[in-house]
C-alpha positions in Angstrom: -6.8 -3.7 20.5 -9.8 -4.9 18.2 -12.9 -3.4 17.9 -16.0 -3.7 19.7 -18.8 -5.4 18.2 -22.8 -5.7 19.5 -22.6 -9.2 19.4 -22.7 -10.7 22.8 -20.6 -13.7 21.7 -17.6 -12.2 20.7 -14.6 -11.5 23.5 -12.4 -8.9 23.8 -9.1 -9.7 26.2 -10.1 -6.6 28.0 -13.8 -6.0 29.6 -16.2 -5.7 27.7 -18.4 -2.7 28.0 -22.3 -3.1 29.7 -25.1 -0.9 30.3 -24.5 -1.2 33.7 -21.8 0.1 33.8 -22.6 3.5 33.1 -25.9 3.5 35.0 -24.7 5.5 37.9 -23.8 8.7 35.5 -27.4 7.7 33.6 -29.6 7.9 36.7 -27.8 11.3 37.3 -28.5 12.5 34.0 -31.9 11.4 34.1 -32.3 13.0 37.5 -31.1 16.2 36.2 -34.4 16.1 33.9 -36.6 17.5 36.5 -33.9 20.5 37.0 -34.8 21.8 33.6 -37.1 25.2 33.7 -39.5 23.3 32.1 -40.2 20.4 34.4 -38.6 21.8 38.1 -42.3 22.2 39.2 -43.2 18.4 38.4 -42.4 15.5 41.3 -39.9 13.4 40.2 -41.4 9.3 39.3 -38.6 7.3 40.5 -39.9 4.7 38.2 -40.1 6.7 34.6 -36.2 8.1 36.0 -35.1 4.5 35.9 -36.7 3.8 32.8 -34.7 6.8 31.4 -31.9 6.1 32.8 -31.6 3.1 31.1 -32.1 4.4 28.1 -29.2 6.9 28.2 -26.6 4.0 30.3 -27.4 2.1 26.6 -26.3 4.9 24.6 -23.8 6.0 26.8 -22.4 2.4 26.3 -22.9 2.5 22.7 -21.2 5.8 22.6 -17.8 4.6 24.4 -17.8 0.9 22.2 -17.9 3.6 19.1 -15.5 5.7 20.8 -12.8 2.5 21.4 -13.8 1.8 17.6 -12.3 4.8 16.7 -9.3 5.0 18.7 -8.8 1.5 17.3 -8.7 2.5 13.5 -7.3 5.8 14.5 -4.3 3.3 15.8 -4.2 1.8 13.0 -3.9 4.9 10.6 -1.0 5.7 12.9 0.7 2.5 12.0 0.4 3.5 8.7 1.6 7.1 8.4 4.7 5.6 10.6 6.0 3.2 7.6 5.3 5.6 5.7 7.8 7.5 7.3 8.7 12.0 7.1 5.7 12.4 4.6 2.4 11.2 7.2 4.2 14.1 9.4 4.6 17.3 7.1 1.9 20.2 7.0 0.7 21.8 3.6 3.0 24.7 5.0 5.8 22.5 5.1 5.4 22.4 8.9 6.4 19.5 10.7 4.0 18.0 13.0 4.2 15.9 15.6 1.2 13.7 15.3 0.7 11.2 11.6 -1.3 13.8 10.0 -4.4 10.7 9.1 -6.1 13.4 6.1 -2.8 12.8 3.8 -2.9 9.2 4.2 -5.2 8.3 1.5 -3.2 10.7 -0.7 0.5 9.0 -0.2 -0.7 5.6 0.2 -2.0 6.5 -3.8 1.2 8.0 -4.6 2.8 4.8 -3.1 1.1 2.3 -5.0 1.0 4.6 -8.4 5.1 4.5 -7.8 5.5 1.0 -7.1 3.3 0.4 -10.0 5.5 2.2 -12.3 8.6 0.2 -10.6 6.7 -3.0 -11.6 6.4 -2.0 -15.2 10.2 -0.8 -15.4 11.1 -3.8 -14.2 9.0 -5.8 -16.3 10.0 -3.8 -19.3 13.8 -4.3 -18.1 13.7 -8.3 -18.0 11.8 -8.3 -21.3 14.6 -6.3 -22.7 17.2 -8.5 -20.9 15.7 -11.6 -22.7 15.2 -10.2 -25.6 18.6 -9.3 -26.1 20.4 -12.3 -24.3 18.3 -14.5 -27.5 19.5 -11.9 -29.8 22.6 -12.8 -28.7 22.3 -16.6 -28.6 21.3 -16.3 -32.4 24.7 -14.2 -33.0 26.8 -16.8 -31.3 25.1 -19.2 -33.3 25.6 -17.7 -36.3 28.9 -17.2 -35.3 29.6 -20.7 -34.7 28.6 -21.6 -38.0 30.9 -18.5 -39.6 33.7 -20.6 -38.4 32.9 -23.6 -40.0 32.3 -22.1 -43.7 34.4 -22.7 -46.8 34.1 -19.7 -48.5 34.9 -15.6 -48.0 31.3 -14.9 -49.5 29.3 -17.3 -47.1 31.6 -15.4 -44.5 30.1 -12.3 -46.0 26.4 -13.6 -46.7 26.7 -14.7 -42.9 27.9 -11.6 -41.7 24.8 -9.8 -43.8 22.7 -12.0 -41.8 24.7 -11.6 -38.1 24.5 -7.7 -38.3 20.7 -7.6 -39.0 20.2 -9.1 -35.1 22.3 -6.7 -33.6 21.5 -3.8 -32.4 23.3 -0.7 -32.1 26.3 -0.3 -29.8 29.6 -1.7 -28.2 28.3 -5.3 -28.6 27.7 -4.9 -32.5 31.1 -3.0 -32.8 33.4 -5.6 -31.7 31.1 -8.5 -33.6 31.9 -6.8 -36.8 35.7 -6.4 -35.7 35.6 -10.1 -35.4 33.5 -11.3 -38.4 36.3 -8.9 -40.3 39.1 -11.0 -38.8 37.7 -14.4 -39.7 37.3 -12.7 -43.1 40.8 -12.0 -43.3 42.4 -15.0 -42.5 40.0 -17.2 -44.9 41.9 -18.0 -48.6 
């Protein structure tokens, strides 16, 4: 369902709503006029009753276009409290209700995109750390590689110095040192 529009040039896969249509209920509206206490004694003009009722078939028409307008959006709220899921349905009181309840939508579609904000972020933060330590640890194997290749126990040392100042903290920096120490050991 789409909404309904004034313009004449748009279609709508169902009928579209006229005047006319509603001028049956119109004239009788506008009939009713000379029922009132304050016109009953007048003759009814057939002429100024059609007039009238034209008038009110064109708001009446008006009325029900704004009316599918709203059941429209109203649909579409639905749709939206639905993927949201449990939370579109619960009452202040904790009450379930049966219906999407449309006045807390704005409210957890907020929470929804502050939380998937803050998901963003984490993850961001997570991959920076990720690279950050996986060039950390390309420097370390580097270093390491060129550890090997030295001649003497105090560039083993001086490289060591140098290996342990990248590292941070932890299991990782642990069993580097265990292994710097037995490259150390073995050198003359």
């Amino acid at each position: 369902m789409e909404p309904t529009t004034n313009n004449a040039s748009e279609t709508s896969a169902k009928a579209k709503l006229t005047p006319e249509q509603f001028m049956e209920e119109a004239r009788m509206a506008a009939a009713q006029c000379w029922c009132d206490e304050s016109t009953k004694g007048k003759e009814m003009d057939a002429t100024l009753a059609e007039a009238v009722a034209g008038r009110i078939a064109v708001w009446m028409c008006e009325s029900a276009r704004q009316m599918e307008n709203v059941a429209y959006y109203q649909g579409l709220l639905d749709r939206i409290g639905k993927a949201i899921g449990e939370r579109a349905f619960i009452c202040d009181d904790g009450s379930v209700s049966g219906v999407v309840l449309r006045a807390k939508l704005p409210e957890l579609v907020e929470a929804l995109v502050v939380n998937d904000a803050q998901l963003m972020r984490q993850n961001f933060e997570a991959t920076r750390d990720a690279s950050v330590k996986a060039a950390k640890l390309h420097r370390v194997r580097a270093a390491l590689a060129h550890m090997v290749g030295a001649d003497t126990v105090e560039e083993l040392v001086a490289m060591k110095s140098a290996v342990l100042a990248m590292m941070p903290e932890g299991e990782d920096r642990t069993k580097t040192i265990e292994a710097i120490e037995a490259l150390i050991e073995v050198r003359p």
